[in-house]
N, C-alpha and C positions, 0 to 999 in steps of 0.2 A: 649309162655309167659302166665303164669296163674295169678289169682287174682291178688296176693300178689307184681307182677314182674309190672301188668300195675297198682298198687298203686304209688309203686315208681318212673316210669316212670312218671307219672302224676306231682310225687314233683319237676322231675326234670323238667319237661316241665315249672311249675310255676316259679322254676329260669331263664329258658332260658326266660320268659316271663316278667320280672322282668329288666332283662339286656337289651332288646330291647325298653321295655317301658322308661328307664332311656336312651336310645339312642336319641329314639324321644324328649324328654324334652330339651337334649342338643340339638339338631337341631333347637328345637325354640327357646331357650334362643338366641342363636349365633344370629337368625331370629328375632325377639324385640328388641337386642340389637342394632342393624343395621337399623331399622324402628327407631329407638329413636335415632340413631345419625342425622335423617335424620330430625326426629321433632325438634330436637333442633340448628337443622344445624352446627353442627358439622364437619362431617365427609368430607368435603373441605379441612378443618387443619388437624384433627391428628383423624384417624380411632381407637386411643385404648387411651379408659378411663378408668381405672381400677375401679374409685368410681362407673360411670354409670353400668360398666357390673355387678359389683356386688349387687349396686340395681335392675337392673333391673333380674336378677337370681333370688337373693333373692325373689322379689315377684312374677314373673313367678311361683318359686317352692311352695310358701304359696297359690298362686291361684289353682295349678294344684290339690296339695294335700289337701286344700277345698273341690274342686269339687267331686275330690276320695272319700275324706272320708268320704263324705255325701251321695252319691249312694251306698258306701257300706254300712253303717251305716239301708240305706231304703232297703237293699237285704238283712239283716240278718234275715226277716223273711221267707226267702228262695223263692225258685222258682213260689210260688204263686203272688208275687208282680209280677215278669215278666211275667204272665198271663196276670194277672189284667190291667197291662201297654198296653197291647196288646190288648185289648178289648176283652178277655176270661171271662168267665162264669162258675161257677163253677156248672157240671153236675150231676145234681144227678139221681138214679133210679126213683124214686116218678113222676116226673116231664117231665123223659126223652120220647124221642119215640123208634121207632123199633131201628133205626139207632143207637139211642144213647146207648140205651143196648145192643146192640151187640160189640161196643167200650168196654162198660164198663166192660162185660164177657170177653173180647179177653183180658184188660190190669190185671183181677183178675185172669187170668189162670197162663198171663206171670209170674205176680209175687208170684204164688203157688207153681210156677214149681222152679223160681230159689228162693226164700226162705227170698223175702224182703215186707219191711208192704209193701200194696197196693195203689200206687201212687193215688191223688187225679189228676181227672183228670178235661181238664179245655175245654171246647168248642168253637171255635173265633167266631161266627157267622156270621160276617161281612164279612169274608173272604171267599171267592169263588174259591179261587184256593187248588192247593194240599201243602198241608206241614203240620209239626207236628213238637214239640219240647220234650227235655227234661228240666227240671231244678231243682236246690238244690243245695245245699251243702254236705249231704250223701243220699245215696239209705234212711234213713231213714225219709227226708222228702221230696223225690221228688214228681213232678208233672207233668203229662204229657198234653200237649196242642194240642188241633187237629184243622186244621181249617171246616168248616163246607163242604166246598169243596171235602175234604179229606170224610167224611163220604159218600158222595151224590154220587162220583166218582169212589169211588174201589168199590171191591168184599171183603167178609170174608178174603179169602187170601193174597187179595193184602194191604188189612187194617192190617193182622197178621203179615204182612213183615215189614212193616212200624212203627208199635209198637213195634217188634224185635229189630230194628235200635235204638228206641229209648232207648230201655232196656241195648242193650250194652253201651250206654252214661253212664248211670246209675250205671251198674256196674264196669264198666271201669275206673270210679273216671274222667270223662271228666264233668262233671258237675260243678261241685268246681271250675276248671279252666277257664268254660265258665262265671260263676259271677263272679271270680276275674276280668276277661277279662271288662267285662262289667264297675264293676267298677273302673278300671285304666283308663281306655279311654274314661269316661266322665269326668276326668279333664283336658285332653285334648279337648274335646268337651266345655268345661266350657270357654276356652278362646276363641272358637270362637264366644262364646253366648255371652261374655263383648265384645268382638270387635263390634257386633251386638245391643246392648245397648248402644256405643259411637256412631256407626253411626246412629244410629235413633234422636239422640241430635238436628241434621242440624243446628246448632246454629252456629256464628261467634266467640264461645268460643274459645279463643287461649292461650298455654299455657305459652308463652311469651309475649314479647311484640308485637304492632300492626303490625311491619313492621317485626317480625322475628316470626321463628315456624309457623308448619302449624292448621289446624283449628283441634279441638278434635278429629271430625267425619273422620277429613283422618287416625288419628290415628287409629281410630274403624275401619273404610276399613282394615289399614294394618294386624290389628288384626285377621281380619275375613280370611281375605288373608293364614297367618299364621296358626289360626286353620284348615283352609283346608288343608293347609301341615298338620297337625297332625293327621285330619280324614283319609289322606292319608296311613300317616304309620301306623292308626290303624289297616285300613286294612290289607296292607298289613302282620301287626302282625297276627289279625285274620286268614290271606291265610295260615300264617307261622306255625299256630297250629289248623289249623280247618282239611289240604284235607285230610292228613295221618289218620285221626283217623274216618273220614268217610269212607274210603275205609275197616279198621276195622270194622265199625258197618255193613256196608253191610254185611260183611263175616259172623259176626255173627247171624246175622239175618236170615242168610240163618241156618248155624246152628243150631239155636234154632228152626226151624219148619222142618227145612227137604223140605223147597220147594224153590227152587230158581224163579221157576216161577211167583209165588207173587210177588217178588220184582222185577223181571225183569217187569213185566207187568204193576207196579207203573213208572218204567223209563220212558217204551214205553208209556203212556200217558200222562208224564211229556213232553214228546219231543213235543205233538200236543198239551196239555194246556198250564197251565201256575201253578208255584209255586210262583209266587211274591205273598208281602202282601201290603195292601194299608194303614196300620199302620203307620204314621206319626216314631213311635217305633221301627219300622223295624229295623233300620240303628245301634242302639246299640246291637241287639240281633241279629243280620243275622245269626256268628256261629253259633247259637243253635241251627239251623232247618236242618230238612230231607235235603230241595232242597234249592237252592237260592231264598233266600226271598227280592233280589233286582233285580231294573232296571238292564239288562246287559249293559256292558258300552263298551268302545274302548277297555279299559286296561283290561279285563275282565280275560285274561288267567294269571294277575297279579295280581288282587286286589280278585276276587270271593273267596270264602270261601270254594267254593264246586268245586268238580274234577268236568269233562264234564261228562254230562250223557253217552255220547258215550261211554267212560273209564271203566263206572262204569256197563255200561250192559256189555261189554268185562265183565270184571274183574268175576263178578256175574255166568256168563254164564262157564265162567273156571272153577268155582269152580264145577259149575253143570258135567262138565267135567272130570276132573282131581279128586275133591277131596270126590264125591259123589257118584263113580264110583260104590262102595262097601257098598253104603248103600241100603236097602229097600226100594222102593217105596213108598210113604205113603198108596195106595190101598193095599200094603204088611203088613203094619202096622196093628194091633190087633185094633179093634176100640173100645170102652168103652162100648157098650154093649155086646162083645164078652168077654170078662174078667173084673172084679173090682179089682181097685187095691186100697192100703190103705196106710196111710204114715206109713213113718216108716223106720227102717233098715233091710238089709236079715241077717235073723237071722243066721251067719257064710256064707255060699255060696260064692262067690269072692268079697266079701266086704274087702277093706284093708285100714289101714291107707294115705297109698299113694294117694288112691281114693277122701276120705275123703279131702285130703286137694287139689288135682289136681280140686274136682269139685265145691268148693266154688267159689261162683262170677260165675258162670258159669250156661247154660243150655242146657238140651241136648231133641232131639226128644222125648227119653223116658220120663222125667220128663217132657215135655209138655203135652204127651198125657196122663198121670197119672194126672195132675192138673185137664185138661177136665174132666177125669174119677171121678174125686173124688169133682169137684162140680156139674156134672151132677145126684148124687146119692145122692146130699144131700136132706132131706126134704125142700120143697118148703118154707114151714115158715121159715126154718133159714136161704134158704138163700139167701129170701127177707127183713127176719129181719135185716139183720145185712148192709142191707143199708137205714132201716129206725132208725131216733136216740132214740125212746124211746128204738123200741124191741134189737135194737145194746147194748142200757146200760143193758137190763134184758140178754141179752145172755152172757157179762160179771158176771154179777151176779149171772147167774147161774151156771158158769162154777166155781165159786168162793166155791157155797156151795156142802159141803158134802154129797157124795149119798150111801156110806158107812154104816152110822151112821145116824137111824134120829133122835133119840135125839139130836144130838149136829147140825142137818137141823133145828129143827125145834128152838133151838137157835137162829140159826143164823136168822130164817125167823123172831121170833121175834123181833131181835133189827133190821131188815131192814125195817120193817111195821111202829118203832118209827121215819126213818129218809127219808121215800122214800115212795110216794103216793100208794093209795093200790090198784091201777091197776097196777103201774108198778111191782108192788110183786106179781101178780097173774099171769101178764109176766110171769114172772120170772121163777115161778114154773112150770107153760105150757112149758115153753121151757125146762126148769133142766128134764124136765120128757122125753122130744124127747133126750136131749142132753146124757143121761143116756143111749141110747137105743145104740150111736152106738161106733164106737170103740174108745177107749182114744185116739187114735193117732189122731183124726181129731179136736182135743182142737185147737191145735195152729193153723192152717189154718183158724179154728172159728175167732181166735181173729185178725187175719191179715185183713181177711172178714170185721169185724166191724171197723177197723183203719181209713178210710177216713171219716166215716159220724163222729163219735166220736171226730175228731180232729179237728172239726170245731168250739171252742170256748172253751177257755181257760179255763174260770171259770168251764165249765162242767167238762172236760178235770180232773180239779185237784179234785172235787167233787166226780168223778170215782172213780179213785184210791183212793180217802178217805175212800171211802163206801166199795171198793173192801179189802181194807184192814180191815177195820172194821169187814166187813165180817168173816176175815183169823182168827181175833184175838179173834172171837165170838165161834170158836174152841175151844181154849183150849191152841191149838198146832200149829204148823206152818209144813204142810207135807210140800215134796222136792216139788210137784205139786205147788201149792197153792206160795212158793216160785218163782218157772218158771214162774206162772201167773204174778205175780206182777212184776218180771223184766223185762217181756216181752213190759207189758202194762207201766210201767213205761218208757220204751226206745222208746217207738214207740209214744207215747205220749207226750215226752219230747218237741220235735219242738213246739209243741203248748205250753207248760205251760211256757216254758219259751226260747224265739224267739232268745235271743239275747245269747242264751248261744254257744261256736263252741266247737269243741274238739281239743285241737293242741298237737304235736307233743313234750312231753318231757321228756319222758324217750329212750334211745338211748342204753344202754346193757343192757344186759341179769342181770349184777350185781343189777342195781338200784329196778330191779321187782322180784330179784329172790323168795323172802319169800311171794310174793301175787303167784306165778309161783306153788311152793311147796304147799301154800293151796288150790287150785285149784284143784290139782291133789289129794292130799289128800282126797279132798269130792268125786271128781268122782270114785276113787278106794273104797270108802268105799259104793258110792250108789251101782255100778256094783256087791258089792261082801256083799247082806244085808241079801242074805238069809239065812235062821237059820242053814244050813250043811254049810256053806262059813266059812274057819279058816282063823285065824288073818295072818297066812302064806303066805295065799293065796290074803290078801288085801294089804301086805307089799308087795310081788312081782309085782302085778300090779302096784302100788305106783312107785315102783325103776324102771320099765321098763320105765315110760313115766318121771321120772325124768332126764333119761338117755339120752333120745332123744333131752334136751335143750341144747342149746349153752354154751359150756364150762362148763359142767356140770361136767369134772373132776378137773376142780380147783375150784368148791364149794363148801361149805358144804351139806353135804345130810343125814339128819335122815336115821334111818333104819325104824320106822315103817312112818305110815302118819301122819300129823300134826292133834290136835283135835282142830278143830272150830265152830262155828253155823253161821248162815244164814247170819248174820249182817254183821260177819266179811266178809264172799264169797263175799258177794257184794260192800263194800267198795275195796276189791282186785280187783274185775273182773271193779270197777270203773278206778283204776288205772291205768288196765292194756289197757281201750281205750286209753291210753294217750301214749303206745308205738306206733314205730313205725312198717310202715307195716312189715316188714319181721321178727320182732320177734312177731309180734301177728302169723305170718305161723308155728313159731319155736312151740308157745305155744299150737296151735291149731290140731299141728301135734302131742305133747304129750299127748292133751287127746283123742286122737285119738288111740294111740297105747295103753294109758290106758283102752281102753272102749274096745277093739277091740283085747284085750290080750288074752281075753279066746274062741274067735269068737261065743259072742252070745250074744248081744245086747238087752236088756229089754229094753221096749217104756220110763221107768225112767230115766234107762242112754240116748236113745234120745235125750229123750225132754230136759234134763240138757244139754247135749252134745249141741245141735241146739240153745237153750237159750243160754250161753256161747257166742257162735263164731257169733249169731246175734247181742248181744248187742255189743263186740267187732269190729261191721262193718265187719263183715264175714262174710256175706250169704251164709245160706249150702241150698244147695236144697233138697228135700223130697229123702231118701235112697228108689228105691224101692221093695218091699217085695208083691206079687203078691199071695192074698184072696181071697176064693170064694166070700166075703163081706164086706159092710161095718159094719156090725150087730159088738155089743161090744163084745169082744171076751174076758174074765176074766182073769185079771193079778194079782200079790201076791199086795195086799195094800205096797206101800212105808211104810217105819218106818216114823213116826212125830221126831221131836225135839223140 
């Protein structure tokens, strides 16, 4: 099952999730209905009141979807609130200790290697025992939460296991599921909180007369009574979508590092600790975490969230067996000072389109240890700058100006000295001058680097890209780069400027997107094929080859050469086109895949277009890799401007 197959699965899981939660609602309605025959004493004469049940429904459903739509409403600024809730701390380098940068190195590798911005990470301090979480809405604004137990406990590896775990959350699309979950089942939780507000009443309020109905406060009992059945089937909803997709992250996690030992060696001392949390919070968010973050109960092989550890060291231990039989040991593994490797794609070598879309959402041993590789080589100022926020804003800025041209640098540095203090412009150029030295292909990893301190407040947040764009415009021109830049930072940035915005699901064929489809391809065919020998023959062919590989593409219309547009248009298309769904953004992402990959040789232009594309799309590609004596900037033809 790749990316694209656990998207869908995900949507479906949310309907099956949908139907059980609408199951629970009727169990309580039937359940108030029959506490209310009994407050009004009824149900002696005639057990079915059509008007009562249908008041009492009616409001049952207005209170439940209250409750709903108000924690959902406080989760749309995604997985940080359910930190915060949990008494998380948001970790920075400045501040942190050993423990905590080696967290924060271990979750910037994970997500270098598979190709998403860089989770902010949150720390529980309070909590003593072992567990971690994931949360969001997309890989684009997740957050990962460790408890401080977890730091103090494992080793390197067994921490790299455990942040693996949480990565497959991440990419998996089980994140989205775990806050819908959250907030459906606190309107269920809602009615246990009013039955708890009637009975703290204790008054002789009665909603009848003296001699009939019973007093408010038994009603509030019943109530309470009742939400405990619904906390019940939360659970159980939780068990019903939480253990299958744990048994998943494990697997991948072992995947993604190559060591099943790590993770086995987190069980093994899960079995003699303890993973509970002393979070009053626990109880809404249990799914999310590594291990069981409650009391064990009687019902436990019923209601937990999490398989038995026993299960899960089996399982883990299989794989160490069966499916890692053929892989290298990591002491076989090439270590980062024996080779540098640099992002990028193999310029032809068995790079194929197939690859391309098999390894989005995904991570593999090699792209872990090329992450390592390629921020172990970075110069220390960047990349300690880019978790401090002034030199994080100066390493956007410099990535921004032109080192081509310094006429049109030294442009650009003038109107940045009219709108931005003149240390951070001296930043700025300190850094443009290291950033200049080494290979283009490590821009984007730059900018993923600076994404967590950067998205720490809104106003700055839009300020950026103001200034980033001022920047662009301070040119002249708008190159393809300078383009990548700003939709990069634009999409990675998005969660902060604006919290409440989601991305849903509405285009459904290949017909309603196919003219954003056709410009898309069009630009990548024309960046692939800009050099001054490249004929217009050769850019129509490419064009029709990845036209061909869309869905239903012979009952289409189809130019012969490629569509002509500028920047404005791409990105209003490439807006659109987050709005399909998953398996035709695979369709779309597979043809520019065969576009770029038509003549097997990949310029870091087409790249970085390529990678920008299927990131903002919620496609995470991971770093192609292409194996350098360095990371020294190695000279490529200038992109044309527009």
């Amino acid at each position: 099952m790749n990316f694209f197959e656990h998207q869908d699965r995900a949507r479906q899981n949310t309907q099956q999730l949908i139907g059980l939660f609408s199951l629970s609602i009727a169990v309580m309605i039937m359940a108030i209905y029959l506490a209310s025959l009994f407050l009004f004493r009824m149900a002696p004469r005639v057990w079915w009141h059509p008007g009562l049940f249908l008041y009492v429904a009616g409001i049952t459903i207005i209170a439940i979807a209250i409750g709903s739509l108000y924690k959902i409403a406080c989760l749309r600024q995604g997985g940080s609130v359910i930190a915060q809730e949990l008494g998380g701390r948001l970790l920075l380098a400045e501040i942190a200790d050993e423990q905590g940068r080696q967290l924060l190195n271990i979750v910037e590798e994970m997500a270098i290697a598979s190709g998403i911005s860089v989770p902010q990470v949150y720390l529980l301090d309070r909590e003593t025992s072992i567990n971690a979480f994931a949360a969001g809405f997309t890989p684009n604004d997740a957050v990962i939460g460790v408890t401080r137990g977890t730091l103090e406990s494992l080793s390197r590896d067994e921490l790299q296991g455990v942040i693996g775990h949480e990565f497959s959350h991440i990419l998996n699309g089980d994140m989205r599921l775990n806050l819908r979950l959250v907030g459906l089942l606190h309107g269920i939780l809602f009615i246990y909180l009013t039955g708890e507000l009637l009975w703290r009443l204790r008054g002789s309020f009665r909603l009848g007369k003296e001699d009939k109905g019973l007093p408010i406060w038994a009603f509030g009992l019943a109530l309470m009574a009742i939400g405990g059945i619904g906390l019940l089937c939360g659970r159980l909803i939780k068990a019903a979508v939480s253990r299958q997709r744990e048994f998943l992250a494990d697997a991948s996690a072992v995947q993604f590092t190559r060591n099943p030992n790590g993770l086995t060696g987190v069980f093994q001392k899960l079995q003699q600790m303890d993973s509970r949390l002393i979070s009053p919070r626990a109880e809404a968010s249990s799914h999310m975490f590594f291990g069981n973050a409650l009391n064990p109960s009687f019902w436990e092989d019923i209601f937990s969230t999490h398989p038995p550890l026993a299960e899960r060291i089996r399982r883990v231990g299989g794989l160490n067996v069966n499916n890692l039989a053929a892989m290298p040991s990591r002491n076989q593994m090439r270590s980062p000072s024996q080779e540098s490797l640099t992002m990028g794609f193999a310029g032809g070598g068995n790079t194929t389109p197939e690859k391309v879309v098999n390894q989005v959402g995904s991570v593999t041993p090699e792209h872990f240890a090329h992450a390592q590789a390629l921020l172990s080589q970075l110069p220390e100022s960047l990349r300690l700058g880019a978790r401090e926020q002034q030199s994080a804003m100066a390493i956007a800025f410099a990535l921004a100006l032109d080192t081509e041209n310094l006429q049109i640098q030294e442009r650009q540095i003038a109107w940045l000295r009219e709108v931005q203090p003149a240390e951070l412009v001296d930043k700025t150029l300190e850094l443009s001058s290291e950033i200049s030295q080494l290979d283009s292909r490590i821009r984007l990893p730059l900018v993923d680097l600076a994404v967590p301190i950067l998205r720490q407040n809104a106003k700055e947040c839009q300020r950026l890209c103001k200034c980033v764009h001022g920047l662009v415009v301070a040119t002249g021109s708008l190159s393809l780069w300078h383009f990548v830049l700003q939709l990069i930072l634009w999409h990675r940035l998005q969660p902060s400027i604006n919290p409440t915005s989601t991305t849903t699901v509405e285009f459904t064929s290949i017909e309603q997107i196919w003219p954003d489809s056709l410009l898309i391809l069009s630009v990548i065919a024309r960046v692939g094929h800009s050099q001054p020998d490249a004929s217009t023959e050769d850019i129509a062919y490419a064009f029709r080859s990845g036209v061909f590989r869309l869905p239903k593409a012979g009952e289409q219309e189809k130019p012969e050469m490629p569509l002509s547009c500028n920047f404005t248009e791409l990105k209003k298309s490439i807006e659109r086109l987050r709005l399909a769904t998953p398996k035709l953004k695979q369709a779309i992402v597979d043809a520019c895949a065969h576009t770029v990959l038509l003549d097997n040789k990949v310029t870091p232009s087409e790249a970085d277009l390529l990678r920008a594309i299927a990131m903002t799309l919620e496609c995470p590609i991971p770093p192609f890799l292409n194996p350098q004596p360095s990371l020294s900037k190695q000279k490529q033809p200038s992109p044309k401007r527009t």
